[in-house]
N, C-alpha and C positions, 0 to 999 in steps of 0.2 A: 194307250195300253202299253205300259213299260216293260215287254216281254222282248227276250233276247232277239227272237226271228224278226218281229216286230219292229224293233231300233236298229235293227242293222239293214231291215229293208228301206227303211224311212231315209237315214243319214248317212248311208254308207253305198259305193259301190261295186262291194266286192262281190265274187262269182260264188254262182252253187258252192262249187267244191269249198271254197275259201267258207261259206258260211258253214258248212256241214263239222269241217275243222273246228271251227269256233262253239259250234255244239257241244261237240263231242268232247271237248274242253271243259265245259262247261259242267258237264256231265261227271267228270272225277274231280270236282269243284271240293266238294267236304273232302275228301282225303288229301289235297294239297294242302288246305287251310288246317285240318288237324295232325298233318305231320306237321307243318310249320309254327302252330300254335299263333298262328294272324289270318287276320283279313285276308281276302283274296277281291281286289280287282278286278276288273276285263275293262281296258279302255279302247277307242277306239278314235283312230286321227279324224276327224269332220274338216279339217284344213289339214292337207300332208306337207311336211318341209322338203323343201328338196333341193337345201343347202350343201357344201360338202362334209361328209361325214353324217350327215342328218341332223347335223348342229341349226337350229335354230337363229339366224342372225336378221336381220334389218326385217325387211314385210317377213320372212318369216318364224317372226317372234307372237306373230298376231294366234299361231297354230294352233288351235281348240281342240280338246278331247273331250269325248263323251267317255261314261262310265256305263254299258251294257250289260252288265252282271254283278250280283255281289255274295259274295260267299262268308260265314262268319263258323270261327273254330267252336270245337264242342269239347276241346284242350285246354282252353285259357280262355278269358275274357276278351271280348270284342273290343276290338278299335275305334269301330264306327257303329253307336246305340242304333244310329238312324239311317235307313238303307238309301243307298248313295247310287241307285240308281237312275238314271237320267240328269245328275248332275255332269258337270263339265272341270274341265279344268286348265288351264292356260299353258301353255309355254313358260312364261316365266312364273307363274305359280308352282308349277313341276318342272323345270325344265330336263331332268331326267328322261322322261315320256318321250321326248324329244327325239334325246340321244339312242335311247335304245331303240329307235328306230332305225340306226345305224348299222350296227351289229350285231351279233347273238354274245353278246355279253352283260351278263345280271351285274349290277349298280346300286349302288345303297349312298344315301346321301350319309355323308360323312357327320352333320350335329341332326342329333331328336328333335325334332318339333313340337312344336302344342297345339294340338286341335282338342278344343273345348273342353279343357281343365285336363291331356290326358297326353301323356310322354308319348308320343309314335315316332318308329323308326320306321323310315321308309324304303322300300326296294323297289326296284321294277327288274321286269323279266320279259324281253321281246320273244312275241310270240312266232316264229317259223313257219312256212311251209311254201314247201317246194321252191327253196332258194329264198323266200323272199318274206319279210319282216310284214306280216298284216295285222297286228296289235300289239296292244302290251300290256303286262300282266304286273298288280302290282300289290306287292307283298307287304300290308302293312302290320305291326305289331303293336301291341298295348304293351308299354314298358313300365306302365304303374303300378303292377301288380309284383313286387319281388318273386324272381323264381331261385332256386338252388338245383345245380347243374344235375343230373342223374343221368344213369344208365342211358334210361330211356328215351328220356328227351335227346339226349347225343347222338341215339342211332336213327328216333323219329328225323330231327334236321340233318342228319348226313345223307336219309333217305332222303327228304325235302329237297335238298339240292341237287342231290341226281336226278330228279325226274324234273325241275326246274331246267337246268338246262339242255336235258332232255326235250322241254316243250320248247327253247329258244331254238336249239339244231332242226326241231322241227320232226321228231322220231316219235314222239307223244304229246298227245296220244294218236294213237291209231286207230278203226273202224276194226280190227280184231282185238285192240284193246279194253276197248269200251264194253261194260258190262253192266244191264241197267235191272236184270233180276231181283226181284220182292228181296231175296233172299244173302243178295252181293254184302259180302264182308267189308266191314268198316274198318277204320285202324282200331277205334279201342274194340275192335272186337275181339282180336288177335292178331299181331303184328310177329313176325320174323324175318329178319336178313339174314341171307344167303350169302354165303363166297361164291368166286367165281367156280369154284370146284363142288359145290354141293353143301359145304360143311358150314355148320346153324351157327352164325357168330353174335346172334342176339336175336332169344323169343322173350316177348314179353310174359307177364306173367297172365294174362286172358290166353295167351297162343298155350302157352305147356299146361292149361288148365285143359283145353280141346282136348290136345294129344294125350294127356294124362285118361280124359272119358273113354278116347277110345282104344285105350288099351295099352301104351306108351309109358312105362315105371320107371325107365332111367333118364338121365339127365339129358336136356334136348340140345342146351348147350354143345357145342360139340361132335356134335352128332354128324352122321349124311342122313341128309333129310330125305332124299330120294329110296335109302336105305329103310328108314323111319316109316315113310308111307307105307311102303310095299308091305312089311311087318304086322301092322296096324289094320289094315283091310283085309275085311273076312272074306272077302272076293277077291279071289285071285286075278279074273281081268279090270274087276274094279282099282285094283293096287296097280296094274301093270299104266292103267292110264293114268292115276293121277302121278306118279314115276316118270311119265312121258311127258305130261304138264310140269313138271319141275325140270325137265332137261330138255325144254324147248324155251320154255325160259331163261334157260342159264347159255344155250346158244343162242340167244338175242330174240328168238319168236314168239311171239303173243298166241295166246289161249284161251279158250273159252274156260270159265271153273266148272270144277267138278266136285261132285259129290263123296265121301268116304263113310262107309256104316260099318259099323263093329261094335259089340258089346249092345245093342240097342241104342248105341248114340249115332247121330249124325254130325256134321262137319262138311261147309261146305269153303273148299281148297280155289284161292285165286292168287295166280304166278305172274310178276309183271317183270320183263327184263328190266337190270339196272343199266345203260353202256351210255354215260354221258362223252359227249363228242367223237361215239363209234366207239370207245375203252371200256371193256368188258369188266361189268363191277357189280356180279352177279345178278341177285335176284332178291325181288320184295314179295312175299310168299302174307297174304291176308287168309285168316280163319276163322272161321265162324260159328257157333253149336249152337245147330240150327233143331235137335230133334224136336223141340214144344212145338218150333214153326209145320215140320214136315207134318205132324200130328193133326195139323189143323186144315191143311193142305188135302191128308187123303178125306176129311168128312168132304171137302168141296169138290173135290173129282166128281162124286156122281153126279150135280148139278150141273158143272160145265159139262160131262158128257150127254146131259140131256138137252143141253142149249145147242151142242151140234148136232143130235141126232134131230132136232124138228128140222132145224135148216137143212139137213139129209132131207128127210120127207118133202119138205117144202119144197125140195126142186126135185124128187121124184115127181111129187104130183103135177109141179108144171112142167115136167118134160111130157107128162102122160096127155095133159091136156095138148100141150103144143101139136103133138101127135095126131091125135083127136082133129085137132084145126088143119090139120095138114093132110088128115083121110077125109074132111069134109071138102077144103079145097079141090082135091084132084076127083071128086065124084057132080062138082057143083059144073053145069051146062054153061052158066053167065059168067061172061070175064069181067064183070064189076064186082060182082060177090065170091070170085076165084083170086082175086087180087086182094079186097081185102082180106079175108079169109090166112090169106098167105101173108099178108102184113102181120099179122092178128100173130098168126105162128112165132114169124119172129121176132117180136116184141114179147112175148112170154118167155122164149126163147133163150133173150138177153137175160131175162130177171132169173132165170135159173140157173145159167150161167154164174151172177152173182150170189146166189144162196149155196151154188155150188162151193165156192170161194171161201163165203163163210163156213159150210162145215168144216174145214179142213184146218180152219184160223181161231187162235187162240185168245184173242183180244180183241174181235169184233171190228178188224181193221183187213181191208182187200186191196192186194196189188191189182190196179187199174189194166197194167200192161200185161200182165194173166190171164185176165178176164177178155181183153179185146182182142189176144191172143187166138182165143177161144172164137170170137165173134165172127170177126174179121173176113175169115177163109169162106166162111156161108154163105155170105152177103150176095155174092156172084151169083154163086147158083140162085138162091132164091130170088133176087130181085130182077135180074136179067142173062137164063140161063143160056148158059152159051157161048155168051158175050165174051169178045177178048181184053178185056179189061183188068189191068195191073193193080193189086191192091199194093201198099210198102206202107208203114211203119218207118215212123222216125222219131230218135229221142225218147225220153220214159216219162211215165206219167207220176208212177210212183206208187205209194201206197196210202190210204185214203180211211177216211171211216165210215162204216158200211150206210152208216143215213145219206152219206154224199156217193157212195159206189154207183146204187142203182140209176137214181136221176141222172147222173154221168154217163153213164154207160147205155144208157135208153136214148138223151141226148146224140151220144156221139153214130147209135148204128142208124138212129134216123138221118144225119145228118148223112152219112155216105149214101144210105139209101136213096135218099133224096138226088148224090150226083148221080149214081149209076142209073136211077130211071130218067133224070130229067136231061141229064147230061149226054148222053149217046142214046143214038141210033142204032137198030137193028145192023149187025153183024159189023159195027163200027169197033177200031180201039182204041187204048188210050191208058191214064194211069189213074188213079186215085192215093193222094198221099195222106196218111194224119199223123202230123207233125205237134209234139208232144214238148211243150220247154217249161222246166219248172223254178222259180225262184223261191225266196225264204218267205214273198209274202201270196202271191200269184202260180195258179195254174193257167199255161193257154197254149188249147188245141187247136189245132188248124185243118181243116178239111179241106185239101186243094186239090182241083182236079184240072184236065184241058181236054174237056168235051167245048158243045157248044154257046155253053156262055149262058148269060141270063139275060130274059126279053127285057128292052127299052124300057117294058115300062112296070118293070118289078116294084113291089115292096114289100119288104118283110114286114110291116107292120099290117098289111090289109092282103095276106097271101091266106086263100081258103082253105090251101090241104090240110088235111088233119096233122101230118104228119109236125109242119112247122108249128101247125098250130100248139102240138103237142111239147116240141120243143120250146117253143118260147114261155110255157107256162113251168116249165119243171127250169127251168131257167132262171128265170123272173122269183117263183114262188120256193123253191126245192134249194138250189145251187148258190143266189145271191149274185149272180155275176151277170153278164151284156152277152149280147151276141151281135154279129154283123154277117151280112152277105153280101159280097160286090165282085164283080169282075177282077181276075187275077191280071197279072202283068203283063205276063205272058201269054193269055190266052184262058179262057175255060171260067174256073169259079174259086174262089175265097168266100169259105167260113169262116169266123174268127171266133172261137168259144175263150172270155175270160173268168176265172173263176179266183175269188180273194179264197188262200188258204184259210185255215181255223186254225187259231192261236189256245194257247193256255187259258182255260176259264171260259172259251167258245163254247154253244152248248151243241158244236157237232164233233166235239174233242179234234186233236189234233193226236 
């Protein structure tokens, strides 16, 4: 499965954060490649050099890169017909890749080459973050195509290289840069460069068609745009933020976009600082006219409103029933029908919890750590009230898609449940942790406590409570992942819950 999370979990060692970067890279893939008018790359070292300089010499000449992503312009014709995904490439076949694992400086091989009847000029551009060089980016162009210089093309590649080396210092993108909205403005949708002072030194001709709908009659050229916004919005606090969105831009800070309506048109406004190696070099301002879209947007409102009001109800009525289980519990004389009863509660409990999650969510995706947020705190009282028993939280789980939420999160309060009753004794304490660590292809939770440990002659495979029983089937059947139980190190008990994420084309989404 040649997907980005996918080949960088398989070939690569690099940490969350480092893959998330490489995401979110990934993610303003077309607007690098259509300012640039080429290919875009993502290589990634599977042997790293660690000559000096990052120069490639004796064994490490052998150094291999993978290619993890492939981006193609919608500016110019492609480089590469055939997607170049999961190819490799050598040291000495590039040895560019090499170098630019040196330093944050973009490199162009000095003659065009020919790959399969077609003139490419090659670049690369190492990619940053946080001091340190973890791939590299490579810029290739179709030179077969004659082009003749313009306007536009001049200010698209002056843009192109500011935000190129921009991703080599390692400032973009960033996790408030990144915008992945139906609705996210493309370059040819409308492009304009900003000065560092505000004033428009090139709109394309898509950008002064927007501003022209929404009300905008003089030249954009020239303009203050900040000026221009504010004018242009029939909303006065509407004007005052997208005005703030361009002058949080132009002092170096990333923004979410916004919206502007005037006239009946919309336009939706995205400001991206320019400041290649920290030098202040304004601002790339993307526009969009969006009104056909928003039109189509308010007929589906009331359907997504309706898909959150069941999941409303849906966890009314299981809070109602829980309830229900919780006035039959404390009326029932048998503590074997009081205990289950009170299991019963909080397993409903959980599941409401999660439907709770979903109304509130717009994509049918639930923060796990939300949710057990929620959970967590009950567990004590219901299972062993009284008890001095420490619950803590570690690490995040993340955010999840709600077919994998519930089976998660039923998993996980059995699985404490199961220390607090089994694990301590009447007026005993002690802690219980669940340790949460996520990588690009794996979830895994951890349930460690230091009660009394598990009898000699345990097995999870042949244990009769319901409870595991319960767990290993939504495990097994629901989840796709293992589970273990064995004595901790330290003392008490380890769960071990593993779970494979969901990739692109997974049928539990990712």
């Amino acid at each position: 499965m040649s997907t980005l999370s996918f080949l960088l979990a398989t070939h690569t060692e690099l940490s969350g954060d480092e893959v998330a970067h490489l995401q979110r890279l990934a993610s303003e893939w077309q607007l690098l490649s259509d300012l640039s008018f080429a290919d875009f790359l993502l290589w990634v070292p599977v042997t790293v050099p660690d000559g000096p300089d990052g120069v490639a010499t004796g064994p490490h000449a052998a150094a291999t890169f993978l290619c993890v992503a492939h981006s193609r312009p919608t500016t110019a014709p492609t480089a590469h017909p055939d997607d170049m995904v999961g190819g490799t490439s050598s040291a000495a076949q590039h040895p560019q890749l090499v170098r630019a694992l040196g330093d944050t400086t973009m490199r162009r091989e000095e003659q065009p080459r020919w790959h399969r009847g077609r003139s490419i000029r090659r670049e690369v551009v190492p990619v940053g973050y946080e001091g340190r060089m973890i791939a590299v980016l490579g810029r290739d162009t179709n030179l077969a195509a004659p082009r003749v210089p313009s306007t536009l093309e001049i200010s698209y590649l002056a843009v192109a290289g500011d935000l190129c080396q921009m991703i080599a210092d390692g400032t973009f993108p960033t996790a408030e840069t990144v915008d992945e909205g139906r609705s996210t403005p493309r370059v040819g949708d409308g492009l304009v460069r900003v000065s560092a002072v505000g004033t428009v030194l090139y709109a394309s001709p898509n950008a002064a068609s927007a501003f022209h709908r929404l009300g905008w009659a003089d030249e954009l050229v020239g303009a203050d745009l900040p000026t221009v916004a504010r004018k242009v919005s029939a909303d006065p606090f509407e004007g005052a933020e997208v005005v703030t969105l361009l002058r949080d831009a132009l002092a170096g800070t990333p923004s979410a976009r916004v919206e502007v309506e005037s006239r009946g048109a919309t336009a939706v406004v995205r400001a991206l600082p320019l400041r290649p190696r920290g030098v202040p070099g304004g601002a790339l301002v993307l526009v969009r006219d969006v009104t056909e879209v928003r039109r189509r947007d308010r007929a589906l409102m009331s359907k997504d409103a309706t898909i959150r009001e069941i999941h409303h109800r849906v966890k009314n009525n299981l809070q109602t029933v829980a309830a229900l289980l919780r006035l039959q519990a404390r009326r029932t004389p048998h503590d074997e029908a009081r205990s289950a009863l009170t299991e019963s509660m909080r397993r409903v409990a959980s599941i409401a919890l999660v439907h709770e999650a979903l109304a509130a969510s717009v994509d049918e995706r639930v923060d796990i750590d939300e949710v057990l947020a929620g959970v967590v705190p009950m567990m004590n009282d219901v299972v062993r009230p009284g008890a001095g028993v420490e619950m803590r939280r570690e690490g995040r789980a993340g955010v999840l898609p709600a077919v994998m939420a519930t089976p998660l999160v039923m998993v996980v309060t059995e699985l404490v449940s199961n220390a607090l009753e089994h694990g301590f004794g009447e007026g005993t304490t002690g802690a219980v942790r669940i340790v949460s660590t996520r990588s690009a292809s794996r979830l895994l939770v951890e349930i460690v406590d230091d009660g009394r440990g598990l009898p000699e002659t345990f097995s999870l495979e042949r244990a009769p409570g319901l409870g595991l029983q319960i767990v290993r089937t939504l495990v097994d059947s629901e989840l796709g992942g293992t589970l273990s139980l064995r004595p901790d190190a330290e003392g008490g008990t380890r769960a071990e819950l593993t779970i494979p994420l969901p990739h692109r084309g997974d049928p539990r989404g990712r």
